[in-house]
N, CA, C and O of each residue as an XYZ file, in Angstrom:
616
protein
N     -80.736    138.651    111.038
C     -81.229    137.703    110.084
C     -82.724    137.905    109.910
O     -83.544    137.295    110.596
N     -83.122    138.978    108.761
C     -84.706    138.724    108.793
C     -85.470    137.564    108.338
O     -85.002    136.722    107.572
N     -86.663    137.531    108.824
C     -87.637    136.436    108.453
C     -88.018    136.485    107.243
O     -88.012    137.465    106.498
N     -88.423    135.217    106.986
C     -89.258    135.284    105.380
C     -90.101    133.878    105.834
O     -89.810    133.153    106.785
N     -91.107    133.721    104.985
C     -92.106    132.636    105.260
C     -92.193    131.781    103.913
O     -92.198    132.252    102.776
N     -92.252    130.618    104.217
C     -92.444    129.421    103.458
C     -93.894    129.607    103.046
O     -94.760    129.311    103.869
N     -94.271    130.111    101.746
C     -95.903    130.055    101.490
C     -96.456    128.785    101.945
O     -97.305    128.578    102.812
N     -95.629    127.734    100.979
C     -96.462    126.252    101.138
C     -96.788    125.521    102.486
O     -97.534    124.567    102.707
N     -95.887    126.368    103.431
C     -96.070    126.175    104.925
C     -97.423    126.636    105.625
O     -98.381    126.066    106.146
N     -97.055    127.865    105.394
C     -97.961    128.793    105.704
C     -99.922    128.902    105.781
O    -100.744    129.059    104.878
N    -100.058    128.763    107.014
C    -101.433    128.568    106.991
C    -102.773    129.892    106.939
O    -103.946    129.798    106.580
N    -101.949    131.132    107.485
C    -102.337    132.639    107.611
C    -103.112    132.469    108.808
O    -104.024    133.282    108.962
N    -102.977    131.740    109.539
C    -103.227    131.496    111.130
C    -103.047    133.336    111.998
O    -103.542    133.580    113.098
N    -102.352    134.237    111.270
C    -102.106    135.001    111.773
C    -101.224    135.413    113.158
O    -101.145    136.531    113.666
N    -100.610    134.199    113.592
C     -99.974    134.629    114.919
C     -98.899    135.488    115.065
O     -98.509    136.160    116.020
N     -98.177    135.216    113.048
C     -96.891    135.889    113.285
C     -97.127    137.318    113.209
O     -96.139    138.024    113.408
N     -98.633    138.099    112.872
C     -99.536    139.160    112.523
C     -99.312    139.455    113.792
O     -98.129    139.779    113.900
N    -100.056    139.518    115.156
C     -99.967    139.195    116.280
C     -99.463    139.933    116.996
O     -99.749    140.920    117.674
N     -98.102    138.913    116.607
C     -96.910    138.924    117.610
C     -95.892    140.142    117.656
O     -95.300    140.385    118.707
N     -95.683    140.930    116.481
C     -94.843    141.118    115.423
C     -94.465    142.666    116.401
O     -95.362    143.485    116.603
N     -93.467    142.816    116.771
C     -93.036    144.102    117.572
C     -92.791    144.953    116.401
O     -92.944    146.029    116.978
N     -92.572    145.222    115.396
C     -92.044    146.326    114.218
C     -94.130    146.252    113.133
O     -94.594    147.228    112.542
N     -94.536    145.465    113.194
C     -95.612    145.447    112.316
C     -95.591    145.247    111.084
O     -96.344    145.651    110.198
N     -94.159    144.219    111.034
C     -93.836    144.325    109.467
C     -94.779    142.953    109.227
O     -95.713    143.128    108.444
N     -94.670    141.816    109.716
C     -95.849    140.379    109.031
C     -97.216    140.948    109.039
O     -97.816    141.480    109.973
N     -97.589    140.737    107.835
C     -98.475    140.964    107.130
C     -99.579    139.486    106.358
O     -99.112    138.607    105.635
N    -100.254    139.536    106.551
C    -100.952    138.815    105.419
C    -101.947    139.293    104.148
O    -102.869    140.108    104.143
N    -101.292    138.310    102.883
C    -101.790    138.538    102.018
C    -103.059    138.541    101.609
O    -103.620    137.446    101.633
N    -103.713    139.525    101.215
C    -105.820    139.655    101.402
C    -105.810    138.164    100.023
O    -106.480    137.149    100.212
N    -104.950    138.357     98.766
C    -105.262    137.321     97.901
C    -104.854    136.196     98.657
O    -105.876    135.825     99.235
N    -103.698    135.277     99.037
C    -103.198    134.549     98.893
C    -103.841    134.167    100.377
O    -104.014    132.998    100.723
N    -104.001    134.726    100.782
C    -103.771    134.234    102.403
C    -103.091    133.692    103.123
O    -103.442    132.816    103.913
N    -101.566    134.298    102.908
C    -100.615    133.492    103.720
C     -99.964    134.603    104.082
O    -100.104    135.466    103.216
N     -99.140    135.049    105.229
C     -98.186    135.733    105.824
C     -97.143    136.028    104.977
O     -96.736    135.205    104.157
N     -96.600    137.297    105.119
C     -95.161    137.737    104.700
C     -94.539    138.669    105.221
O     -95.236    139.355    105.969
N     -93.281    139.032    105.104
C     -92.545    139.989    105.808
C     -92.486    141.223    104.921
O     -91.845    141.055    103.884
N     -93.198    142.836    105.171
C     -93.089    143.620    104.035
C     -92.126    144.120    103.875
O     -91.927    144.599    102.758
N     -90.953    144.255    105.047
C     -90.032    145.195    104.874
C     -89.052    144.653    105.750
O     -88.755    145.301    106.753
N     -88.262    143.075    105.418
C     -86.961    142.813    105.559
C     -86.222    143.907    106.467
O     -86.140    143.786    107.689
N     -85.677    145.019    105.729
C     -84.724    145.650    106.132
C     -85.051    146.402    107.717
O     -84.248    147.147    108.278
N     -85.995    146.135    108.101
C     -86.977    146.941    109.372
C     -87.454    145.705    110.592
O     -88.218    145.894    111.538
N     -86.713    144.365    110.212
C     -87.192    143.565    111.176
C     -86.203    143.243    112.329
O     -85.194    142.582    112.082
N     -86.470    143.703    113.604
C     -86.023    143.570    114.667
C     -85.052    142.419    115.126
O     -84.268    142.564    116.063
N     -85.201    140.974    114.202
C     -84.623    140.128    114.395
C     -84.595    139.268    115.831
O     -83.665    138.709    116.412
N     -86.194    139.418    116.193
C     -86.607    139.027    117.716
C     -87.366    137.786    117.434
O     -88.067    137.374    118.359
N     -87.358    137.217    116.494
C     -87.691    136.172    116.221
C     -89.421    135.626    116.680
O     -89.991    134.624    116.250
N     -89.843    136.418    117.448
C     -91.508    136.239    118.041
C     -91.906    135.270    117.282
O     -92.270    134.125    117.551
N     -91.741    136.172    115.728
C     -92.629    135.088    114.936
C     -92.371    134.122    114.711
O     -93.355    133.545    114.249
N     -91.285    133.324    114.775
C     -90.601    132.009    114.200
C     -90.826    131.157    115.598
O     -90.661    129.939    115.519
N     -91.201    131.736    116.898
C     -91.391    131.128    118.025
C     -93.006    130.678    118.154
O     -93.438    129.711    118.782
N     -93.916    131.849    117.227
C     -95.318    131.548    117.423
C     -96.203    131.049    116.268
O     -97.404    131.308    116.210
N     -95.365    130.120    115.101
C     -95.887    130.140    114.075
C     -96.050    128.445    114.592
O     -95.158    127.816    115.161
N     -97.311    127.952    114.264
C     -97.485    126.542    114.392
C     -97.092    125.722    113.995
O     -96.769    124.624    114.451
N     -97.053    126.451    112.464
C     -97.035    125.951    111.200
C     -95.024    125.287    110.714
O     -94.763    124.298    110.028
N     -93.971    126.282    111.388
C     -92.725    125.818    111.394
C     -92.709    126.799    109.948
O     -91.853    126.406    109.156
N     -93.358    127.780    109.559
C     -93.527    128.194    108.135
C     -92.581    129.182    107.884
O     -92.169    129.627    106.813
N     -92.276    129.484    109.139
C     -90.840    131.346    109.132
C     -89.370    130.783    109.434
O     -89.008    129.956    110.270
N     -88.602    131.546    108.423
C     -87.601    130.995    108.665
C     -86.304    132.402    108.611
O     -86.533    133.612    108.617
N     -85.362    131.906    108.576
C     -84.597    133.240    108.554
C     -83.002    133.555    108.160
O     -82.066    133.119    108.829
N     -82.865    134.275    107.120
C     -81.650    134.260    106.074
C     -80.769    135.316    107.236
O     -80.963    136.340    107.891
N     -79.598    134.200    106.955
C     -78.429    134.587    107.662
C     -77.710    135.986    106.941
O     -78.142    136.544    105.933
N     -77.074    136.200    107.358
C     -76.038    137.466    106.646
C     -75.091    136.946    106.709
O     -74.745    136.075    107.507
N     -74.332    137.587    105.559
C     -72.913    137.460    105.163
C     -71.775    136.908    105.644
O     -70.923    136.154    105.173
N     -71.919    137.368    106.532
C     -70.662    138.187    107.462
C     -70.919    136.825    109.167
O     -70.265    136.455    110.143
N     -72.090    136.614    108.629
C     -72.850    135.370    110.063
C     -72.305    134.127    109.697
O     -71.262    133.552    110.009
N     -73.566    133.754    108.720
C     -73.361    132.508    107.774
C     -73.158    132.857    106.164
O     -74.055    133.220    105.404
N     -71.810    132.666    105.842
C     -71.445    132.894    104.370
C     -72.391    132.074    103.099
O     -73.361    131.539    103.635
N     -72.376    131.887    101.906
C     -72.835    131.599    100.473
C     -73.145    129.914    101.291
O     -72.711    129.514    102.372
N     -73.783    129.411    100.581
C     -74.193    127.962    100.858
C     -74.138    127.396    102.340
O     -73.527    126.396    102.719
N     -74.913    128.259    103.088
C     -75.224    128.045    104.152
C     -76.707    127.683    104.411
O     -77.516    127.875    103.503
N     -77.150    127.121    105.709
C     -78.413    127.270    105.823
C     -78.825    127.598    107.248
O     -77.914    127.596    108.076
N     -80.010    127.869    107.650
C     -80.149    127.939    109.477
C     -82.014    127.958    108.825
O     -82.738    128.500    107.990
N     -82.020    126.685    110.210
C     -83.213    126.260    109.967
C     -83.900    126.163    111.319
O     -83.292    125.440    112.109
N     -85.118    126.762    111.822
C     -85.730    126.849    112.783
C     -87.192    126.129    113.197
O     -88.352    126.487    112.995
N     -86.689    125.099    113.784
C     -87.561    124.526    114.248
C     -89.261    124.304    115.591
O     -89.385    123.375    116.389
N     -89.929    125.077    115.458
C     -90.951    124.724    117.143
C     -91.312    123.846    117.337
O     -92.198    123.529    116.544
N     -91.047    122.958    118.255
C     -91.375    122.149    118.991
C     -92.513    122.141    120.037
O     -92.225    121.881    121.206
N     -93.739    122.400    119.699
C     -94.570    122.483    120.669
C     -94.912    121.535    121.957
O     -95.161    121.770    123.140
N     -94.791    120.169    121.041
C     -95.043    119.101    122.468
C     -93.339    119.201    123.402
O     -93.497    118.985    124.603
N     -92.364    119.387    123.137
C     -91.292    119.597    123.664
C     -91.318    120.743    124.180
O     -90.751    120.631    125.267
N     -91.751    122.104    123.983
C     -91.625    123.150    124.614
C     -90.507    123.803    123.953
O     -90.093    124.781    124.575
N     -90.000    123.582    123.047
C     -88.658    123.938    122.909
C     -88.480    124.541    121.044
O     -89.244    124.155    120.159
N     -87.329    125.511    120.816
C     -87.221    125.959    119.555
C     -85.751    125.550    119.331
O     -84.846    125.809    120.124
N     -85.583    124.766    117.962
C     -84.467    124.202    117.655
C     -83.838    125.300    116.814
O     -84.563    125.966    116.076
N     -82.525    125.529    116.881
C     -81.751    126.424    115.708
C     -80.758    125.489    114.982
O     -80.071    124.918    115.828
N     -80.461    125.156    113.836
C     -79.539    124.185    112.729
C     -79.073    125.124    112.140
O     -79.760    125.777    111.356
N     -77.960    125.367    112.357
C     -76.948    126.369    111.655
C     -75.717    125.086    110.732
O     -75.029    124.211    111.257
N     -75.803    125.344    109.692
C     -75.207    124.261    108.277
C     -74.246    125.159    108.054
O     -74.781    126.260    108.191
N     -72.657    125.346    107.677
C     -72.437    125.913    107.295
C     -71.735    124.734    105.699
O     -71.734    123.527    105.456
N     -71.188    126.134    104.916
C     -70.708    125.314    103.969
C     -69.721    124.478    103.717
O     -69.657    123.832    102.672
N     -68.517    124.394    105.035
C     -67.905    123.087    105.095
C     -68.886    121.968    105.226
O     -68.302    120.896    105.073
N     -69.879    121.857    105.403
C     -70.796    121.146    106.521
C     -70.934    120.857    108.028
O     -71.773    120.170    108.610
N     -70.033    121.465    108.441
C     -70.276    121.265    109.803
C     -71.712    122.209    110.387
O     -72.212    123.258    109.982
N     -71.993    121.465    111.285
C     -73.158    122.142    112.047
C     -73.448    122.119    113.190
O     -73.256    121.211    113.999
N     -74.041    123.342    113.372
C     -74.348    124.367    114.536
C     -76.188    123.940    115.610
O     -77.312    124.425    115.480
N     -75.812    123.200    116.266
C     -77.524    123.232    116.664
C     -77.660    123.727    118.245
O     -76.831    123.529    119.134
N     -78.756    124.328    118.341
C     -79.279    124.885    119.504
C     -80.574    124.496    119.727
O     -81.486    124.546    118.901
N     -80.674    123.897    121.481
C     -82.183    124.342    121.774
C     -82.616    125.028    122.980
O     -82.185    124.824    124.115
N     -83.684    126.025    122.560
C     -84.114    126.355    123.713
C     -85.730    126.741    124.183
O     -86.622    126.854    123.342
N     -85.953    126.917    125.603
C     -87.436    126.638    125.788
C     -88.257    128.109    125.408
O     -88.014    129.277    125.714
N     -89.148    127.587    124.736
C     -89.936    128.418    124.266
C     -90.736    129.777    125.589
O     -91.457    130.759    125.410
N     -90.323    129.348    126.439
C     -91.015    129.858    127.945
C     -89.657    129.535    128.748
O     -89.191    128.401    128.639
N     -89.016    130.470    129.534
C     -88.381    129.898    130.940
C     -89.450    130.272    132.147
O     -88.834    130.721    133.113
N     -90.580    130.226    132.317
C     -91.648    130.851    133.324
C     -93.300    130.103    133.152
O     -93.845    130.050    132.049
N     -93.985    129.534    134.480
C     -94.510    128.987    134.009
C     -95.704    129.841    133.409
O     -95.684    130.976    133.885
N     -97.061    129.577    132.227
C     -97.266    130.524    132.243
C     -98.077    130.921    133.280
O     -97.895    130.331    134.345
N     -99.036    131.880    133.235
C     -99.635    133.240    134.846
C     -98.353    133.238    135.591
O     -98.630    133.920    136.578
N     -97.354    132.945    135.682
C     -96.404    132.921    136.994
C     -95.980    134.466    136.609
O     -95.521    135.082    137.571
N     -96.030    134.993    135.726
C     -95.767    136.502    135.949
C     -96.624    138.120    136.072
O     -96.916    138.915    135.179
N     -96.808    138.168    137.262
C     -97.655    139.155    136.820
C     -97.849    140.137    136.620
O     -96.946    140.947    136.829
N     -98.885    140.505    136.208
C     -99.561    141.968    135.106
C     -99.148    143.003    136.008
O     -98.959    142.949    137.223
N     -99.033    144.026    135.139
C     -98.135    145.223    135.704
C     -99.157    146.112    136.363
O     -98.775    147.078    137.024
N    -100.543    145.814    136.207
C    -101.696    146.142    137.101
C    -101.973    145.739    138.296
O    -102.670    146.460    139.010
N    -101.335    144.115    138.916
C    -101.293    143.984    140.106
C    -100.162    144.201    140.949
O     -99.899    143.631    142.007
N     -99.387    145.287    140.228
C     -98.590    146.094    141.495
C     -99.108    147.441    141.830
O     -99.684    148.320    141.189
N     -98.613    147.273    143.336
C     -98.902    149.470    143.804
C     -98.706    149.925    142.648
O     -98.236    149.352    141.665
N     -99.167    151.244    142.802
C     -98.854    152.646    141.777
C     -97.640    153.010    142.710
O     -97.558    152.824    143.924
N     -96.437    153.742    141.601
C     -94.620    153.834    142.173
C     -95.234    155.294    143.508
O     -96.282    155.928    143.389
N     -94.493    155.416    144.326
C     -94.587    156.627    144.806
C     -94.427    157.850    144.022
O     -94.171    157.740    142.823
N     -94.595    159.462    144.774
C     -94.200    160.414    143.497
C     -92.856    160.462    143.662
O     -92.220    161.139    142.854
N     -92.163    159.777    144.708
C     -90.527    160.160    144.450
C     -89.819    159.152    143.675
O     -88.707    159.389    143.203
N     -90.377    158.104    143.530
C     -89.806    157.134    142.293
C     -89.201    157.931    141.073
O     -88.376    157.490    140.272
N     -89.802    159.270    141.084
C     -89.438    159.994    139.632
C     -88.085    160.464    139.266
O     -87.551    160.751    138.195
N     -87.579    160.447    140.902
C     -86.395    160.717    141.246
C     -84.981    159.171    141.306
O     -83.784    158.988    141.084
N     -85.862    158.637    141.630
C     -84.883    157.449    141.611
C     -84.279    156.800    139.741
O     -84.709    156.939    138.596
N     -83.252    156.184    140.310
C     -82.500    155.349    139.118
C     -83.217    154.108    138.668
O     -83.324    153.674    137.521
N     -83.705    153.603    139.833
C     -84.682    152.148    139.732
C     -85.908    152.523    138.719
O     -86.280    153.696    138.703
N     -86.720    151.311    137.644
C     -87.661    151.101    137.694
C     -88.839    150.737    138.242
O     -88.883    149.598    138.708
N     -89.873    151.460    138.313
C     -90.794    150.458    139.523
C     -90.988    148.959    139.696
O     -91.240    148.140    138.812
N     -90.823    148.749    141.014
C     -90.683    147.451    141.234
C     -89.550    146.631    140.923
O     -89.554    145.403    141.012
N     -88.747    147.213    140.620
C     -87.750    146.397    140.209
C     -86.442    145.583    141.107
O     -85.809    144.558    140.852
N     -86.380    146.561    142.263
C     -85.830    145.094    143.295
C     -86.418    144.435    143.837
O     -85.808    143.719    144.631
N     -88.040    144.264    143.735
C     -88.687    143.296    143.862
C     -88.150    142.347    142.795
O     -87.341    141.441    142.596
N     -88.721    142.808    142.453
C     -88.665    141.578    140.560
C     -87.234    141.065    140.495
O     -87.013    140.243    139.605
N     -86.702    141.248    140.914
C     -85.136    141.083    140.986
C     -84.407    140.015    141.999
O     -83.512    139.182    141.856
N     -85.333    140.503    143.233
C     -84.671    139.999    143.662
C     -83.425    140.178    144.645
O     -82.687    139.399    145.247
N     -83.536    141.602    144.527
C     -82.218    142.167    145.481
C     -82.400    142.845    146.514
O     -82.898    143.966    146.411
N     -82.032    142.313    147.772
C     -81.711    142.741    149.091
C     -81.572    144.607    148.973
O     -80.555    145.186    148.593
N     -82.549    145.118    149.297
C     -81.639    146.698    150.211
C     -81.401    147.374    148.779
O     -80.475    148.178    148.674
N     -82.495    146.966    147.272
C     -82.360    147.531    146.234
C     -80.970    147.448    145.441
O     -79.986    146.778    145.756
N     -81.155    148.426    144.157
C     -79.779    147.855    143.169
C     -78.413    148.839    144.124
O     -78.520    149.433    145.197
N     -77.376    148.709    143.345
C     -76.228    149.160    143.536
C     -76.531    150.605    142.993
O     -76.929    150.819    141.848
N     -76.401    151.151    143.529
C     -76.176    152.834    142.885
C     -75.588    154.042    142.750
O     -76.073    154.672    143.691
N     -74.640    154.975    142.014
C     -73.862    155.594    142.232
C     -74.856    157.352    142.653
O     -75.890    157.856    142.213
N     -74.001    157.697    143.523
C     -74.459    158.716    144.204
C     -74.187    159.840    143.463
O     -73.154    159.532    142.868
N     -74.535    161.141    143.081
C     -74.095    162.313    142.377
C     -72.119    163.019    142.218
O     -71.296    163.446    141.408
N     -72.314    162.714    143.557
C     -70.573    163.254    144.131
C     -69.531    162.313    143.533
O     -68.345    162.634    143.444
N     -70.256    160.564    142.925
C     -69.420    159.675    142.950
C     -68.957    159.695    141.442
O     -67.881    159.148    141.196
N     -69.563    160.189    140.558
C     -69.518    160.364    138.879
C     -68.819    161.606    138.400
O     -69.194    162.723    138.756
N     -67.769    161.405    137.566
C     -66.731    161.918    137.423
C     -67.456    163.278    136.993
O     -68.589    163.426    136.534
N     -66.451    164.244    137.281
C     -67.214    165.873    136.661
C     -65.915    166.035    135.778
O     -64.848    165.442    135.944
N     -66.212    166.916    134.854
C     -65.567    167.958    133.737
C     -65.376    166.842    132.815
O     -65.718    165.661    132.882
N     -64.755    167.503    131.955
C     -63.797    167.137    130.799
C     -62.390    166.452    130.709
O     -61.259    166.918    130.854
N     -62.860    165.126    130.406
C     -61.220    164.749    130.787
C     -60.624    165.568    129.224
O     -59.422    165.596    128.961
């Protein structure tokens, strides 16, 4: 479902500029408000609809999701912490979701600079660095050994 922005919403605050993992939000040099240049190229990660103050981004369902006279409307909740989803469909029944804008408090995670540098045999391993730390798992992940993965051609 790509984004599109409500001009009259829209303050050009720039966050959804920012945020934007593909580099498609843009703001307009005349108008000064945000837009999406290239729909067909947006990741559908929603960043921006999570970091817009303004409630100004919103995002058209597909077909095949939400059919003809539908709506899905996205709400931030800043003093709540939380992002609402209203999925309308055209019987009218509706779809709502919420969830927290953060599950972590924020600094509680840290920068990938205050870990060791990996050893040189990490290069060899299946793991990412640090990652049964970060995880959480006893004695590292589960891992299949060379001998244990099927050979030839079935």
């Amino acid at each position: 479902m790509p984004t599109f922005v409500y001009m009259t919403r829209c303050d050009g605050c720039g966050h959804c500029v920012d945020i934007c993992p593909s580099d498609i939000m843009h703001i307009d040099k005349t108008y000064r408000r945000a837009y999406n240049i290239e729909p067909n190229m947006c990741w559908e990660c929603f960043s921006c609809v999570k970091a817009c103050p303004q409630n100004a981004i919103d995002d058209r369902g597909y077909a095949d999701f939400a059919p003809m006279n539908h709506s899905v409307r996205v709400l931030r909740e800043e003093a709540k912490g939380t992002i609402s989803w209203k999925l309308k469909f055209r019987d009218g029944t509706e779809k709502n979701f919420v969830s927290p804008i953060r599950t972590t408090e924020w600094g509680s995670i840290k920068c990938s600079s205050d870990y060791d540098a990996p050893s040189d045999e990490a290069i060899n391993s299946q793991e990412l660095a640090h990652e049964p730390d970060v995880l959480n798992i006893e004695g590292g992940l589960p891992t299949l050994k060379p001998d244990q993965l099927k050979q030839g051609v079935i």
